[in-house]
C-alpha positions in Angstrom: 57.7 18.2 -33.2 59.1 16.5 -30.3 57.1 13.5 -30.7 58.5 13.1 -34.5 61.8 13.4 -33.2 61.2 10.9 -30.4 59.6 8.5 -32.7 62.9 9.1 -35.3 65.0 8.2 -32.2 63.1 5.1 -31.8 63.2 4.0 -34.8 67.0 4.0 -35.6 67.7 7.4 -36.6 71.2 9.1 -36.1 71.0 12.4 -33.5 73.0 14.5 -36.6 70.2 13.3 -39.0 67.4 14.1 -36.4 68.2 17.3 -35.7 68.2 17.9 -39.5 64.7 16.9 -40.0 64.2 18.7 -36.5 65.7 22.2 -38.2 63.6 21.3 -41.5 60.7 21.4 -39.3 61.0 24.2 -37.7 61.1 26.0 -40.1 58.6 25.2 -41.7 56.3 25.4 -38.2 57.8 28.6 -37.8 57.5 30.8 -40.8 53.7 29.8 -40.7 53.8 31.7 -36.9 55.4 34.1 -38.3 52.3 34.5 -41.1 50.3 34.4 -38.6 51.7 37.3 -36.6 51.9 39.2 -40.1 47.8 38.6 -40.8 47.2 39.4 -36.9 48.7 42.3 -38.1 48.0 42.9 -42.0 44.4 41.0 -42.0 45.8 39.3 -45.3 43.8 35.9 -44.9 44.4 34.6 -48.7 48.0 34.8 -47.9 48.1 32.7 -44.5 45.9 30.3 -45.9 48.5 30.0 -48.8 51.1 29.5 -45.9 49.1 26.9 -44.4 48.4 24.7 -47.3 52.4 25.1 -48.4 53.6 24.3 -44.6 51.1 21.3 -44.9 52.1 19.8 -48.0 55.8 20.7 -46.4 55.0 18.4 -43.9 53.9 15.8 -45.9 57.0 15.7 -48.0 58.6 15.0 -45.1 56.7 12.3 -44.0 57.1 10.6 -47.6 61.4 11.4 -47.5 61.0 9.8 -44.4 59.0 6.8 -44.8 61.2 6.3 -48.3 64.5 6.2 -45.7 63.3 3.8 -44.1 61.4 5.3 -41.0 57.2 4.4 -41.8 56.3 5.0 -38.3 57.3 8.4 -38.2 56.5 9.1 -41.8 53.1 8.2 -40.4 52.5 10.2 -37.6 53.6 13.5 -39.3 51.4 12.7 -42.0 48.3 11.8 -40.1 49.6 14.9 -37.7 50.0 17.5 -39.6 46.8 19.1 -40.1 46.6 19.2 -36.2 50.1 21.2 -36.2 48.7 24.2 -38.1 45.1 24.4 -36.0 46.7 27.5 -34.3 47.0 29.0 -38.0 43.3 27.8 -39.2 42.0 29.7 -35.6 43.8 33.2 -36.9 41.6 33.0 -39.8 38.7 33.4 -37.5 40.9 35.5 -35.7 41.2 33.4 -32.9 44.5 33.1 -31.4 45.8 29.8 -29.2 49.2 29.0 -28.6 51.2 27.4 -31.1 52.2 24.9 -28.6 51.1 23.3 -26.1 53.4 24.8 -23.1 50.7 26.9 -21.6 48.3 24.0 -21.9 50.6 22.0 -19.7 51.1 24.5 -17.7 47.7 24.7 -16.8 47.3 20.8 -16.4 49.9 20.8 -14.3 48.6 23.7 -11.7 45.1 21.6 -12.0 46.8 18.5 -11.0 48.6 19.8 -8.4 45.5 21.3 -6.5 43.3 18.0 -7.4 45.9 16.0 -5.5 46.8 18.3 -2.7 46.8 16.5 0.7 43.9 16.8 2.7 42.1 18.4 -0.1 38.6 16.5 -1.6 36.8 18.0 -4.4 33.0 17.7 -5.4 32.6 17.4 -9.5 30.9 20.8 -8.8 33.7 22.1 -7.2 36.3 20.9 -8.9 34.4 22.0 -12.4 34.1 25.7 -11.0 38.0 25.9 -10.2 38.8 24.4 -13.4 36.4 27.6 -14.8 37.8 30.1 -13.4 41.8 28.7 -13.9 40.8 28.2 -17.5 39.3 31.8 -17.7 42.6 33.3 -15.9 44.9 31.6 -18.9 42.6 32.7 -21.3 41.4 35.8 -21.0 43.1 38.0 -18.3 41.0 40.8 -18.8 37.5 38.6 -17.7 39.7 37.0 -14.8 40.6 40.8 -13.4 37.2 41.9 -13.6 35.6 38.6 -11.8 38.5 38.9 -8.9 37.4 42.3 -8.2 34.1 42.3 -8.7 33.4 38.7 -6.9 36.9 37.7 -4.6 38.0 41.0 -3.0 35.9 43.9 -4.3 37.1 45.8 -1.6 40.6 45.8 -2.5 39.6 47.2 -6.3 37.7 50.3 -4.0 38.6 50.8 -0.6 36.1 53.3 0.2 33.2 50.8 -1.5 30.1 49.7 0.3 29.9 46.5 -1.6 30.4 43.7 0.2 31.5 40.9 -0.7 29.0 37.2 -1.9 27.6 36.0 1.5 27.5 33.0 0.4 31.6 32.5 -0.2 34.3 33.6 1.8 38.1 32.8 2.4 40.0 32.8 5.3 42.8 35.1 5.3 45.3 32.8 7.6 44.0 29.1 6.0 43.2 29.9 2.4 40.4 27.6 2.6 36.2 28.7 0.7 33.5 28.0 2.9 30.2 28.2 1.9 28.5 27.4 -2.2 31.4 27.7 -4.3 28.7 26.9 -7.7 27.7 30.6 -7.7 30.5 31.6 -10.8 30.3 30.3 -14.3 32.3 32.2 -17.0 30.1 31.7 -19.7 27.0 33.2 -17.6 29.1 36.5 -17.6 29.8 38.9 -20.6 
């Protein structure tokens, strides 16, 4: 939605007449989350797939009052657009559930790109595909993360009086932070 407004900016359009297309739509974006928190709740898929196809052709509508006042570009990029802004909607079908934006996805980007491009830090593709892994699986599902810390970083935290001890093969220093050792040893996908 931000990007429509931007590209209303850009091309001419008056802030009081932005933020009217801006309220327009939101709510059309947000009565379909709202469906979607109703089926999560009701499992009533003919219904949200009624809202998704109305807040679609919604969209569209849009896009042609806009491109008829005078603004193509934008009119454009809703249109070609708006069957991406209802994928979190399509995904609660199968109940799936993703964000509705794309906060939490920047998020993440962000705390990747910051430990990429820490100083005196230099990551392998291996390496740097095993942290992405396991930061991906600590967004996404929580539970999974949880059990992976204790069982594999600090299972003697999750049971003091354990004999387990921890991979040989990976450890962290407690006063520098840094892994020694083969990092490759923990795919998410090769534990269920």
């Amino acid at each position: 939605m931000k990007d429509s407004l931007y590209k209303l900016w850009a091309e001419g359009m008056s802030r009081q007449e932005r933020e009217t297309v801006g309220v327009e739509m939101k709510q059309l974006l947000y009565t379909l989350v709202n469906s979607v928190k109703k089926h999560l709740e009701d499992y009533d898929g003919e219904a949200l797939r009624n809202r998704i196809e109305s807040t679609v052709k919604g969209l569209i509508a849009l896009a042609e009052r806009l491109k008829m006042k005078g603004y193509p570009k934008t009119a454009a990029f809703i249109k070609s657009n708006a069957k991406f802004m209802v994928t979190f909607a399509k995904l609660a079908l199968k109940n799936i559930q993703i964000p509705y934006t794309s906060n939490v996805i920047e998020r993440l980007m962000g705390e990747i790109s910051k430990r990429c491009k820490h100083k005196w830090m230099h990551w392998s593709t291996e390496g740097l595909e095993n942290i992405l892994q396991i930061i991906l699986v600590r967004y996404t599902n929580p539970q999974f993360y949880k059990q992976f810390w204790k069982t594999y970083i600090h299972p003697t935290q999750s049971n003091p009086h354990s004999q387990h001890q921890s991979n040989p093969s990976l450890h962290r220093t407690r006063d520098t932070g840094e892994t020694h050792g083969n990092a490759s040893f923990f795919n998410p996908l090769d534990i269920r």
